[in-house]
C-alpha positions in Angstrom: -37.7 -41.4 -4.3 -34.9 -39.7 -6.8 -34.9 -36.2 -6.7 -34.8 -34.3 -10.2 -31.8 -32.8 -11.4 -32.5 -28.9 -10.8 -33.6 -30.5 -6.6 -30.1 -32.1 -5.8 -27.3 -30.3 -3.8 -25.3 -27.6 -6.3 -22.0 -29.5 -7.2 -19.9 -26.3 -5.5 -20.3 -25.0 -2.3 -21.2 -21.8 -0.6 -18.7 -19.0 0.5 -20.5 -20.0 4.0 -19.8 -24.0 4.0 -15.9 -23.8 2.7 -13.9 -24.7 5.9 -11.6 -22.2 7.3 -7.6 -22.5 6.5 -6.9 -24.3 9.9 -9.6 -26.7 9.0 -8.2 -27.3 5.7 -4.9 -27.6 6.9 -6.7 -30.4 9.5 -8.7 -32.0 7.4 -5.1 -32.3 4.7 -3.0 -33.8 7.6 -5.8 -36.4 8.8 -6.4 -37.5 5.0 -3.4 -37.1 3.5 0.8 -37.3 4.0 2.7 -34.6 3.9 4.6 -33.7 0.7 8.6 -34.1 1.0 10.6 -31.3 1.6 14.4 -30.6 1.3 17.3 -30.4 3.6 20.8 -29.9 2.5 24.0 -30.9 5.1 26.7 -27.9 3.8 29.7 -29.7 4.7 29.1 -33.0 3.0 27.0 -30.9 -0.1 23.8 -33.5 0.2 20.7 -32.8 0.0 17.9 -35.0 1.2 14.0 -35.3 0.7 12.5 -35.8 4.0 8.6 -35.8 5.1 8.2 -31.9 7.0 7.4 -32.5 10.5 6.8 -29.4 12.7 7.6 -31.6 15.9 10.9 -32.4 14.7 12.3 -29.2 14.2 16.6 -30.4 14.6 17.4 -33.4 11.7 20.8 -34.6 11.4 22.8 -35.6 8.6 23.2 -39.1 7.9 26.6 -38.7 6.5 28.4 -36.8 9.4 26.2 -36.0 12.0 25.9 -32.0 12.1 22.5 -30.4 11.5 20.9 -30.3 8.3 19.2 -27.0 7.2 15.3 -27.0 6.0 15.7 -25.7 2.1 12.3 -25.9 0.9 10.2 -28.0 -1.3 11.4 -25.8 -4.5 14.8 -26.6 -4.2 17.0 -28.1 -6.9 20.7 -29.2 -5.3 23.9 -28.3 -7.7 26.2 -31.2 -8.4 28.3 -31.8 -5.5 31.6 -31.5 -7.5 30.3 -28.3 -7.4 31.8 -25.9 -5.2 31.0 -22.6 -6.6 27.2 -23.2 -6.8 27.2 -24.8 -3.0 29.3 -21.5 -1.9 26.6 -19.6 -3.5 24.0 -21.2 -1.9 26.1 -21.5 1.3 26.0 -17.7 1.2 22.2 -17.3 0.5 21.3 -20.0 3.3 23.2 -17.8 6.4 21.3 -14.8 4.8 18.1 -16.8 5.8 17.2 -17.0 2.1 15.4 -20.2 1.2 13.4 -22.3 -1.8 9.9 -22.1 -0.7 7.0 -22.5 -3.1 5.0 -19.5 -3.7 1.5 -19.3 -4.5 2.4 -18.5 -8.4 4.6 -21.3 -9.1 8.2 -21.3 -8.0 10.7 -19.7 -5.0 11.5 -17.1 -7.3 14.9 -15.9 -8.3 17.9 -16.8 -6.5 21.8 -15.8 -7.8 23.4 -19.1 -8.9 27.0 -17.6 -9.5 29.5 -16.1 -6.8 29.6 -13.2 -9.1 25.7 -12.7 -8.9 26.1 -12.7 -5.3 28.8 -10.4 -4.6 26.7 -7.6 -6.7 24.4 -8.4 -4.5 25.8 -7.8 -1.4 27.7 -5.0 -2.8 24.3 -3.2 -3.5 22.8 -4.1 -0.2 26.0 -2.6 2.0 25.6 0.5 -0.2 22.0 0.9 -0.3 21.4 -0.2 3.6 19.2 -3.2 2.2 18.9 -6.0 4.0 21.3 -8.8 2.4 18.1 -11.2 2.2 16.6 -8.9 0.5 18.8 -8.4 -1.6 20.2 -11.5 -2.8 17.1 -12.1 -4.0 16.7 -9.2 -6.5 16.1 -9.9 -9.9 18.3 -7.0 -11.7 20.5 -4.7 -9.3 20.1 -1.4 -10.1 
């Protein structure tokens, strides 16, 4: 027997039937890979796209051997000729800042000059701020 149109199921579902986050995040990892992420070896200034896995927290770099560090999915490598932009980001990775996506688009601003980054830090040791913090300020007061 087919039902009418105005007796079928709503095409959208109730605040009550949408699964919780960890179920989402469940029902994503059972269905579907994981997007690629980045990791970036300082010494050799590669970066590589790898599949994120949380059980394999320690990657090494193919090149030399020491540990790569976990960037982000938003991250864009500079040329590895280079070495301004990968001392700048050198800087901003020991401050624990990293290229994350946000819910609105992008990581957000990052310094891309050794210039932008020493105002940086210059306002954080005056101010008290934290240098994470900081570095990623848009305009420095």
């Amino acid at each position: 027997m087919n039902a009418e149109p105005w007796q079928c199921e709503p095409w959208f579902a109730w605040p009550s039937q949408i699964p919780s986050r960890p179920a989402r995040r469940a029902l994503y990892a059972a269905g579907m890979a994981h997007a690629k992420t980045s990791y970036v070896c300082l010494p050799c200034r590669a970066s590589y796209k790898q599949p994120y896995d949380r059980d394999r927290q320690h990657r090494l770099c193919p090149r030399c051997a020491e540990p790569l560090v976990h960037v982000g999915s938003a991250f864009a490598p500079p040329p590895r000729r280079d070495t301004a932009a990968w001392r700048t980001l050198s800087v901003l990775l020991h401050a624990g800042v990293r290229f994350h996506k946000s819910c609105c688009g992008g990581p957000g601003y990052r310094p891309r000059t050794l210039r932008e980054v020493r105002e940086r830090m210059t306002y954080a040791r005056r101010t008290g701020e934290p240098f994470a913090k900081a570095l990623v300020r848009r305009e420095v007061p």
